[in-house]
C-alpha positions as CSV (number, residue, x, y, z in Angstrom):
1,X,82.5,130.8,-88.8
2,X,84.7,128.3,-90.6
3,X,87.5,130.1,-93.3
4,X,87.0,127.1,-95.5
5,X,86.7,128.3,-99.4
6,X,85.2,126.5,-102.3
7,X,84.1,127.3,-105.7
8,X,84.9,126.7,-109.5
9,X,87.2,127.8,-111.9
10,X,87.0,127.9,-115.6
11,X,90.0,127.3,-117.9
12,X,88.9,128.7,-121.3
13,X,90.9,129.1,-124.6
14,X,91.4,128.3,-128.2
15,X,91.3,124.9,-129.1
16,X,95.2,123.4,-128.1
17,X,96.3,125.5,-125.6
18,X,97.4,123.3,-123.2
19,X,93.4,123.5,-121.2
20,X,93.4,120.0,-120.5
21,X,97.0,119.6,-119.7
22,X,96.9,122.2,-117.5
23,X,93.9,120.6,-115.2
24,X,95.5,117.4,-114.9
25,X,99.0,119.9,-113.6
26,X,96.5,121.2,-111.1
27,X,94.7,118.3,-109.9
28,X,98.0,116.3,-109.9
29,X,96.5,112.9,-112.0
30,X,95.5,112.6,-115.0
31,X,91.6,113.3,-115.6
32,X,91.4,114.7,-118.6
33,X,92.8,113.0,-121.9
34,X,95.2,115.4,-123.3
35,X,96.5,115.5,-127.6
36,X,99.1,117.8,-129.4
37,X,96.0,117.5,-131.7
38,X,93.2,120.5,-131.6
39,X,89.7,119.6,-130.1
40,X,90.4,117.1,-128.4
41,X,88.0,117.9,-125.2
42,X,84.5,117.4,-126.0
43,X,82.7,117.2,-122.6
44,X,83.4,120.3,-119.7
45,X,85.5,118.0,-117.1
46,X,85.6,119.5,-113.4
47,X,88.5,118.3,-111.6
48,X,88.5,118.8,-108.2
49,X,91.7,119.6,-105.7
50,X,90.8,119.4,-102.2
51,X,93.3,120.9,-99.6
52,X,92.9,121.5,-96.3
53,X,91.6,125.1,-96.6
54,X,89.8,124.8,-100.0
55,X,88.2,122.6,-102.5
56,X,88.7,123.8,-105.9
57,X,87.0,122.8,-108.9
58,X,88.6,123.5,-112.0
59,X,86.5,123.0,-115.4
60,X,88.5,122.2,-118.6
61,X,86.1,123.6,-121.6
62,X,86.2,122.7,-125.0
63,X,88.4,125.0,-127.2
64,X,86.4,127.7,-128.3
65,X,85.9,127.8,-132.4
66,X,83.7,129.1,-135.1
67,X,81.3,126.0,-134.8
68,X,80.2,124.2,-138.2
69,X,78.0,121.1,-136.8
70,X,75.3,120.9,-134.2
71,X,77.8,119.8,-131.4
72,X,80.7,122.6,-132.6
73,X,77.4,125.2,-131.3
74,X,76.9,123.1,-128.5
75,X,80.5,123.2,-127.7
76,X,80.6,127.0,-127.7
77,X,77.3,127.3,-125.7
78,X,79.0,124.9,-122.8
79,X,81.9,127.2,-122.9
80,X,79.6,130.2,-122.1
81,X,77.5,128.4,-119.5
82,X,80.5,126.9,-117.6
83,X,82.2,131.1,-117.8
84,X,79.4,132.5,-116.9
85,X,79.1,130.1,-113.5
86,X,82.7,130.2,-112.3
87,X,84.3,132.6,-109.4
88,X,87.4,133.2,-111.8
89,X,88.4,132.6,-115.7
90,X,91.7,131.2,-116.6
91,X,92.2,132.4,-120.8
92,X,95.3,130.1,-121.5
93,X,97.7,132.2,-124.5
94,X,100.1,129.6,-125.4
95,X,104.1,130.8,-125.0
96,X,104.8,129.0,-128.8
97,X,102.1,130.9,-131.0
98,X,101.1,133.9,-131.8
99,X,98.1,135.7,-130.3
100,X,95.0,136.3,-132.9
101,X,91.3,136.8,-133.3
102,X,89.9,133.8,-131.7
103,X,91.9,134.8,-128.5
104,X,90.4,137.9,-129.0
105,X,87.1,136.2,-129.5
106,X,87.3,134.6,-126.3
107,X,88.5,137.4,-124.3
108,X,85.7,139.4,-125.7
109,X,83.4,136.7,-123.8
110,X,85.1,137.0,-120.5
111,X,85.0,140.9,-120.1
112,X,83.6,142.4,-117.2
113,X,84.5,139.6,-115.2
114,X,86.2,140.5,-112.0
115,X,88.4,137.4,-111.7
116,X,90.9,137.1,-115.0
117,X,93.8,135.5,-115.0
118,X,96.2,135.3,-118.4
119,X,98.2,132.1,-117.9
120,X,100.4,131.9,-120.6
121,X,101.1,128.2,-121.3
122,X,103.7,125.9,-122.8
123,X,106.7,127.8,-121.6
124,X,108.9,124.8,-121.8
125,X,109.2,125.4,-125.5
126,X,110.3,128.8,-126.2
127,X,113.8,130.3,-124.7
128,X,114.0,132.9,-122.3
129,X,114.5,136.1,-124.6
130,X,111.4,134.5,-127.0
131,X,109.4,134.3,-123.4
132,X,109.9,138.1,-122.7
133,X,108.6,139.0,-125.7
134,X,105.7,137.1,-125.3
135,X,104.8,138.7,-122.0
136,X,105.4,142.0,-123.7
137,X,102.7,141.0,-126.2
138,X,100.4,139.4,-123.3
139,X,100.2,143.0,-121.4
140,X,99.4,144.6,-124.4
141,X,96.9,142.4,-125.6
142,X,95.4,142.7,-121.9
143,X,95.1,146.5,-122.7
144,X,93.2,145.8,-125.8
145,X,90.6,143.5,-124.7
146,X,89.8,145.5,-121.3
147,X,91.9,143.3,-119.0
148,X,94.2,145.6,-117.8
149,X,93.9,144.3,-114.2
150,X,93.8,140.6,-114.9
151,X,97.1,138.7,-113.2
152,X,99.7,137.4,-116.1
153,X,101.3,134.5,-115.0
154,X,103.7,131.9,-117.3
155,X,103.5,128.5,-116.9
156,X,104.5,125.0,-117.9
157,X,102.3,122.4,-117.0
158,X,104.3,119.6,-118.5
159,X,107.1,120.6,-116.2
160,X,105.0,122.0,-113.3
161,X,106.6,125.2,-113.8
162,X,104.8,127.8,-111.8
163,X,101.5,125.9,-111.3
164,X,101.8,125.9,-107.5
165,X,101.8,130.0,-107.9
166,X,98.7,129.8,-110.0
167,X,97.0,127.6,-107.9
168,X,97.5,129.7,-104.7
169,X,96.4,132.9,-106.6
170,X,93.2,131.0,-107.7
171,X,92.8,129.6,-104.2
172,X,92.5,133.4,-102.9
173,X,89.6,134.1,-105.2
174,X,87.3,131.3,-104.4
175,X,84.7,132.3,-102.0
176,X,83.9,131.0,-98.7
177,X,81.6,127.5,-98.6
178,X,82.0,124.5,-97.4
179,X,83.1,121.8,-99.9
180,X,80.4,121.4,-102.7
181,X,82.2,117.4,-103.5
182,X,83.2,114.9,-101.0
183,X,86.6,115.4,-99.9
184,X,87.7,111.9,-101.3
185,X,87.6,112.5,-104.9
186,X,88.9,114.3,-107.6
187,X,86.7,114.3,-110.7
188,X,82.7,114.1,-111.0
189,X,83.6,112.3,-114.1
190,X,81.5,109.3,-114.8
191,X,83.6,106.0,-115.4
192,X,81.6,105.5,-118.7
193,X,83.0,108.7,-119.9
194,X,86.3,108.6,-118.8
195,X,86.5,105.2,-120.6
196,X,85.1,106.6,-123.8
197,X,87.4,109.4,-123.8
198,X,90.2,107.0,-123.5
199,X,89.4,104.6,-126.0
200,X,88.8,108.3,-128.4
201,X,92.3,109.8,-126.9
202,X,93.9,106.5,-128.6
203,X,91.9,106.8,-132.1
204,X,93.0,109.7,-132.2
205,X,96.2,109.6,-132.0
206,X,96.5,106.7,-134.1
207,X,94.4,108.3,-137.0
208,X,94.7,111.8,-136.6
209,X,95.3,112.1,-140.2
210,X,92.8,110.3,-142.1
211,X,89.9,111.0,-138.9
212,X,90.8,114.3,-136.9
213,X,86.9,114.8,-136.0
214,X,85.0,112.0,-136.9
215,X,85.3,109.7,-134.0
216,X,82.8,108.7,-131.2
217,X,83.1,106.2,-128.6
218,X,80.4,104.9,-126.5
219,X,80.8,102.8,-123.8
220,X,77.7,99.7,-124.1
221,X,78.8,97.8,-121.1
222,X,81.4,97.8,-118.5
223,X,81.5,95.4,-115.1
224,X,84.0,93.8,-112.7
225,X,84.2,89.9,-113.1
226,X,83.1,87.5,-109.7
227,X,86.5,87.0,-109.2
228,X,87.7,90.7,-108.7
229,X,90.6,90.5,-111.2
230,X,89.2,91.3,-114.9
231,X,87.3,94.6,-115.6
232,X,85.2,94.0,-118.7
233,X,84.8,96.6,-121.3
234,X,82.6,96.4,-124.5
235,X,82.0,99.8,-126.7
236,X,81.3,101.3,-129.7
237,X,83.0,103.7,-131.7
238,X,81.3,105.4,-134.2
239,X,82.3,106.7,-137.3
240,X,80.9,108.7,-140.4
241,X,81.7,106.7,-143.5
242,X,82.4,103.6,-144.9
243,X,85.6,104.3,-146.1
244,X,86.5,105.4,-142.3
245,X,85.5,102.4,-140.9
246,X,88.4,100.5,-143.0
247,X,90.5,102.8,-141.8
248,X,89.7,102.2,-138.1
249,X,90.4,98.8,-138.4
250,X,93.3,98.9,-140.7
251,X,94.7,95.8,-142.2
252,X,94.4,92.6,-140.5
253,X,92.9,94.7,-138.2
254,X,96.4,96.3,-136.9
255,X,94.9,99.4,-136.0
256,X,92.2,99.0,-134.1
257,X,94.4,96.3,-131.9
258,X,96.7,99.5,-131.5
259,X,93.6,101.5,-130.4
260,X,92.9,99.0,-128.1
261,X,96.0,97.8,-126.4
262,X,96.9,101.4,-125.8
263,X,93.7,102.2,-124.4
264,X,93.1,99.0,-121.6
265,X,96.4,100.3,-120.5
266,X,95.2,103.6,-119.7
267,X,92.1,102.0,-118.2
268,X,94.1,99.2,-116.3
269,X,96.2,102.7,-114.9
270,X,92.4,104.2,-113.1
271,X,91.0,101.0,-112.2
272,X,94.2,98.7,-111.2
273,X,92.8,95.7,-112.7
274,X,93.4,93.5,-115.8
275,X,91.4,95.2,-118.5
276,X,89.4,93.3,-121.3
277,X,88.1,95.7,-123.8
278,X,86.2,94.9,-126.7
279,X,85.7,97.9,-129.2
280,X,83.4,97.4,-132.0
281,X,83.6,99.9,-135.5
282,X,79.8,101.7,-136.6
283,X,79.1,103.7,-139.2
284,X,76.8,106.0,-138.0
285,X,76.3,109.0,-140.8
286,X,76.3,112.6,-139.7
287,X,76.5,111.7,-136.0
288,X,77.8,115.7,-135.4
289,X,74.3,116.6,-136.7
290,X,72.3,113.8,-134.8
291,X,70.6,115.3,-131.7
292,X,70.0,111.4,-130.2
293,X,73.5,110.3,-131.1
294,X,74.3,113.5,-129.4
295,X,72.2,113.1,-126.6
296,X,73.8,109.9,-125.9
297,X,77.5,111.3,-125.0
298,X,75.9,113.9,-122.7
299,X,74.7,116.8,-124.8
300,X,71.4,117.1,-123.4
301,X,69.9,120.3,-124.0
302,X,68.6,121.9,-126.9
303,X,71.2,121.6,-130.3
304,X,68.9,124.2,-132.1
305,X,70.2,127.6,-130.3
């Protein structure tokens, strides 16, 4: 009988706490787009890290928050779908804020699991003494929240501090299966939402201020040229208002060109050709509410739960 392991792991927390940041650290590329900004994740992404004794796929959630649209619920329902399916739960408590009620919130959601692991993130920016402390806090909040015998481990995923450790610690609590992905890749992303993600991952960081959650890309059409050196990319990104439609452009159309250009080079990075992308600007009112708009990014199932 083959000692081959495979399963899934889910990494859970409040919104910005280093989730996404910490998949790509595992998975060693980047998958999933990553902001300083909250709620950034929309979709569950699995990225998957095949070794010679396991395949491991790891599931970046959306940050868990008291949900005031049709997608925020859907958000929250994925979280609990994607917890309840895993072998083990990774709660990420970042090193540089305090810990509070949605952490409690979550942890609430994750007890009785057998599998816990408190990773506590974003080491890199607190000093040693400041790190202490925190741990201090981490094993008492454990005590609290019934998690006594969940693993503490601190991390920095920028700096690939300690994510080795954590990823042979995880390894040992997947169970035994043969690989559930081919061997060869390391996402079950599709291309037309990676893309999207992209192009949103560059709005958003361009506009944060003016458009923190009102921003939806959609990817209409998307090809390699005959001649193998041009990727063609035409989407859409939708927007609620009128007045944030201006803003998406900006003037003379400055900012959407920034959107853009910083965008085809991410794209250009995952598919190694010359990009052309051509992003359109919709209004598209109360598409948070929309069940078909929703639909249309991959939120499927039922929005009225």
């Amino acid at each position: 009988m083959s000692d081959f392991k495979a399963g899934f792991i889910a990494i859970v927390g409040r919104p910005n706490t280093g989730k996404s940041t910490l998949v790509n650290a595992l998975v060693g590329t980047k998958i999933v787009i990553t902001s300083h900004h909250p709620n950034t994740t929309r979709n569950p992404i699995r990225g998957i890290i095949n070794q010679d004794s396991f395949q491991m796929i790891v599931v970046d959630t959306p940050g868990m928050h008291k949900p005031k649209t049709a997608l925020g619920t859907r958000l929250n329902s994925m979280v609990n779908e994607n917890i309840n399916s895993t072998d083990a739960v990774v709660l990420c408590l970042p090193a540089n804020e305090d810990i509070g009620a949605g952490d409690e919130y979550i942890a609430k959601q994750i007890k009785g699991r057998q599998e816990v692991f408190l990773v506590v993130t974003k080491v890199d920016t607190v000093s040693k003494s400041e790190l202490a402390a925190k741990l201090v806090l981490v094993t008492e909040f454990a005590q609290k929240v019934g998690q006594e015998k969940a693993e503490i481990i601190p991390i920095s995923a920028k700096n690939l501090e300690q994510t080795d450790l954590l990823l042979d610690l995880l390894a040992k609590k997947l169970p035994i299966s043969p690989a559930l992905y081919p061997t060869d890749i390391n996402t079950d992303q599709v291309q037309e939402l990676m893309f999207a993600d992209l192009i949103r991952e560059a709005a958003i960081e361009e506009l944060y201020e003016e458009l923190p959650h009102s921003v939806m890309v959609i990817i209409e059409e998307m090809g390699e040229r005959d001649n193998g050196k041009i990727f063609d990319i035409s989407a859409t990104l939708h927007v609620e208002r009128d007045s944030q439609k201006g803003i998406i452009i900006g003037p003379q159309g400055t900012k959407l060109k920034a959107i853009g250009s910083t965008a085809r080079k991410s794209i250009e990075n995952i598919v190694g050709l010359q990009v052309f992308l051509q992003i359109h600007v919709k209004v598209s009112k109360e598409w948070q509410k929309d069940p078909k708009l929703l639909a249309k990014l991959g939120f499927t199932d039922s929005l009225s739960d």
